[in-house]
C-alpha positions as CSV (number, residue, x, y, z in Angstrom):
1,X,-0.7,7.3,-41.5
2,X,-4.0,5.7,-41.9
3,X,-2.5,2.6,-42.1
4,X,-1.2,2.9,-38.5
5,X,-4.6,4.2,-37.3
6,X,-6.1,1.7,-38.4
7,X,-3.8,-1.0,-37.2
8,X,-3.8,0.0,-33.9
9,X,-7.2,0.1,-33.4
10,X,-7.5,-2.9,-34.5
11,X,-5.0,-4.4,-32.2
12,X,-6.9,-2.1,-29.5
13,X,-10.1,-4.3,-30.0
14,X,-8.2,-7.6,-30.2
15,X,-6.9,-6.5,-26.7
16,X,-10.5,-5.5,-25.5
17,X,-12.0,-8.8,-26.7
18,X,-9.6,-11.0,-25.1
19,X,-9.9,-9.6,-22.3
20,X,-13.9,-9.7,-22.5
21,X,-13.0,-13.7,-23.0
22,X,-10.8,-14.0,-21.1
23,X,-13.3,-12.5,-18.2
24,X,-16.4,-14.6,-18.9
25,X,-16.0,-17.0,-21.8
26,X,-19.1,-18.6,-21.8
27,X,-19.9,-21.7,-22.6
28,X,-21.6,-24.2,-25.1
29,X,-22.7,-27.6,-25.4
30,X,-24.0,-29.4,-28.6
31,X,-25.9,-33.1,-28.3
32,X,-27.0,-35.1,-30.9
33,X,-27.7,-38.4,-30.0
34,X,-25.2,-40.3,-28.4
35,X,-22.5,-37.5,-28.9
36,X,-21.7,-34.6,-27.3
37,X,-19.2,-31.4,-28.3
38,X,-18.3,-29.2,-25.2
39,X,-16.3,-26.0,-25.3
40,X,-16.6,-22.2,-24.9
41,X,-18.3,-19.7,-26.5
42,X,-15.3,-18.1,-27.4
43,X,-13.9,-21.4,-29.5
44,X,-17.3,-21.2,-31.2
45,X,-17.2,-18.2,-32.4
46,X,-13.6,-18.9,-34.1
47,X,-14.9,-21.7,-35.4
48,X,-17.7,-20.6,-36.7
49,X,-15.9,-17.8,-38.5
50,X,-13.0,-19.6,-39.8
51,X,-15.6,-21.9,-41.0
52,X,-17.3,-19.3,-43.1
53,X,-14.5,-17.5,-44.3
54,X,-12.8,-20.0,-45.5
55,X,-15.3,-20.7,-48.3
56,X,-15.8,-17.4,-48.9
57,X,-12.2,-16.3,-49.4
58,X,-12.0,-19.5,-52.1
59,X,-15.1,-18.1,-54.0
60,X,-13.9,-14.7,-54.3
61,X,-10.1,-14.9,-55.5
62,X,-10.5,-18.3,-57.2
63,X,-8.6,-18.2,-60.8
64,X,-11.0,-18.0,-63.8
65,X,-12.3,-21.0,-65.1
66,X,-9.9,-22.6,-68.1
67,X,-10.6,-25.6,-69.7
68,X,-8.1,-28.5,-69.8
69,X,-6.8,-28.9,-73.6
70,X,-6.6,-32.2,-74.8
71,X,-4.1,-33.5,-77.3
């Protein structure tokens, strides 16, 4: 039961953030030097988390460290 609480309020707030975006997504712009990155906030935000979980996620549940044997 929990498990269904919690999974529906979690695809409660998925609903309320995209439509939050959806409303007024912001936007961003990046420049350095000759090159520029446009896009919304919204992307950014993705980005930037997918970015940093990522790396996280590998450091966490990486395998422990066995050395190769050589013959």
């Amino acid at each position: 039961m929990r498990t269904l609480i919690a999974a529906f309020l979690a695809l409660l707030a998925a609903v309320v953030i995209t439509l939050w975006v959806k409303q007024d997504n912001g936007y961003v712009l990046i420049g350095y030097g000759e090159w520029t990155i446009e896009g919304s906030l919204a992307l950014f935000v993705l980005a930037g988390l997918a970015f940093s979980a990522v790396p996280l996620a590998l450091c966490r549940y990486q395998a422990p460290f066995t050395p190769l044997a050589y013959a």
